[in-house]
N, C-alpha and C positions, 0 to 999 in steps of 0.2 A: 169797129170799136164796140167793145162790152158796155152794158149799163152797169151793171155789179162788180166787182172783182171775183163774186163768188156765179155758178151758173145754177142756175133755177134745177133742182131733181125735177126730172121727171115721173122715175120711179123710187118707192121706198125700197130699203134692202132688200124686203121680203119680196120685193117684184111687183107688190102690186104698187096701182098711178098715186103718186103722190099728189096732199090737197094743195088744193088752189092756198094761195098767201090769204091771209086773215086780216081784214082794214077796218081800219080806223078813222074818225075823222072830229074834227074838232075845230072851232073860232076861237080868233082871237082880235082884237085891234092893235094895231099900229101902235104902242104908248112913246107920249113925251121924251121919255126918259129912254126910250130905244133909239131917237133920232141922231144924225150931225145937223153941221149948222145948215147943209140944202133940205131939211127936213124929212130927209129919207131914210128908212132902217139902216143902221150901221152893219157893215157884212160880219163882226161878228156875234151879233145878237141871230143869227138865221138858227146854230145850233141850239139857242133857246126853244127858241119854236119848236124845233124838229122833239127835243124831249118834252114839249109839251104834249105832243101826240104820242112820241113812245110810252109817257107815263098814264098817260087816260088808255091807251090800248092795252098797257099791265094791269090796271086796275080794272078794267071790264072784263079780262081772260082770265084774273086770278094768278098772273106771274108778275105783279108790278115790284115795287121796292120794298113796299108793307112783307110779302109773301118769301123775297131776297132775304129779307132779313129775318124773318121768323127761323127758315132752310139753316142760317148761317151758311149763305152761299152766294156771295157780291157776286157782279156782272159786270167787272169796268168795261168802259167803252173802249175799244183795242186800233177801232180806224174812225175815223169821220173824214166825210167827204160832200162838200156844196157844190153846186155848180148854180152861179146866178144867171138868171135869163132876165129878169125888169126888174127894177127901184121899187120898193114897197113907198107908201108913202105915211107918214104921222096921220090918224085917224084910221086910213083906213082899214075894212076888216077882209080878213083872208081865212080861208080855210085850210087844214095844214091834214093832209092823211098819209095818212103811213100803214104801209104790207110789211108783215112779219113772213117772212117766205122759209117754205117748209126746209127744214136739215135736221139728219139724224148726228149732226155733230153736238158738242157742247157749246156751244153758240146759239147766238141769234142771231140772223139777218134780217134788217132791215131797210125800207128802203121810204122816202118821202118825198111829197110833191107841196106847194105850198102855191095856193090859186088865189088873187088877186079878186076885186069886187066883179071885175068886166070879166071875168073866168079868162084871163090868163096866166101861165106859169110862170110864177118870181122866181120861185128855186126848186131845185131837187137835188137829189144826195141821198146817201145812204150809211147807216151807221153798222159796226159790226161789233157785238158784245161777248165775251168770252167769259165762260162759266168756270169760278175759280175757286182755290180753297181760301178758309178764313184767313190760314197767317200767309199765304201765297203761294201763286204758282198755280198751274189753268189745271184744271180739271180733265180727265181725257174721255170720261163720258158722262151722259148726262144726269144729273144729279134726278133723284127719285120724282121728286114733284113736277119736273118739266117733262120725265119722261113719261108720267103719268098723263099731263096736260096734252102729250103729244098725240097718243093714245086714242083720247076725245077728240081732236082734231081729227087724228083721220079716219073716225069712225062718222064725221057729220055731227057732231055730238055741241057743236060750238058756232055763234054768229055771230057777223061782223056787225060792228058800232057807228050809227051816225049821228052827228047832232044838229043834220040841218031842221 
């Protein structure tokens, strides 16, 4: 069985190795208002989480929602996909990181893990964003600014984010 729907490049078009995925990472706690009544994250607050870490890894690379919108160029989300592995609990804090993995498509792939206080894995899943026009309808290559950003990526030009 795949982890992705999509498969990791190896190589860029041009032949040479494509970069390693770009991570991110970020905290958060458990809140009140996320739980049921066993006190545990409700399954669907996880996709909260998961764009808490896509938006803090847009905003560190310079393709976040601020830079979507300036382009006039949305990115809805086209799949989302969780798998739960443990119960988060109310209070506690987790770490949520997320690889933006390389593709010369008009997309993003992304992919997320979300680690518990004793570092083990609640969830993982993966989102996949497709780059569209303003009144509608996906784009079939990548709009100027991502492809610029991609650029810097695979020149080393770019590092990943942590907030431990």
């Amino acid at each position: 069985m795949r982890r992705f729907p999509w498969r990791d490049s190896q190589y860029c078009l041009d032949g040479s190795p494509a970069p390693a995925p770009l991570e991110f990472e970020v905290e958060r706690i458990a809140r009140f208002d996320e739980v049921d009544a066993l006190a545990i994250v409700w399954h669907g607050h996880y996709a909260s989480y998961f764009e808490d870490a896509r938006v803090a890894l847009g905003e560190h690379f310079g393709i976040g929602y601020s830079t979507l919108k300036r382009e006039l160029t949305p990115a809805p989300i086209k799949q989302l996909y969780v798998n739960y592995h443990l119960p988060l609990e109310f209070g506690e804090r987790c770490r949520i990181l997320v690889r933006l993995h390389w593709c010369e498509a008009a997309r993003m792939n992304m992919s997320y893990q979300i680690i518990n206080n004793r570092s083990e894995k609640v969830a993982s899943g993966f989102t996949v964003q497709m780059f569209a026009q303003p009144g509608g309808g996906y784009l079939i290559e990548q709009p100027a600014f991502y492809a610029e950003f991609c650029q810097r990526w695979k020149q080393g030009q770019l590092t990943n984010g942590f907030t431990r």
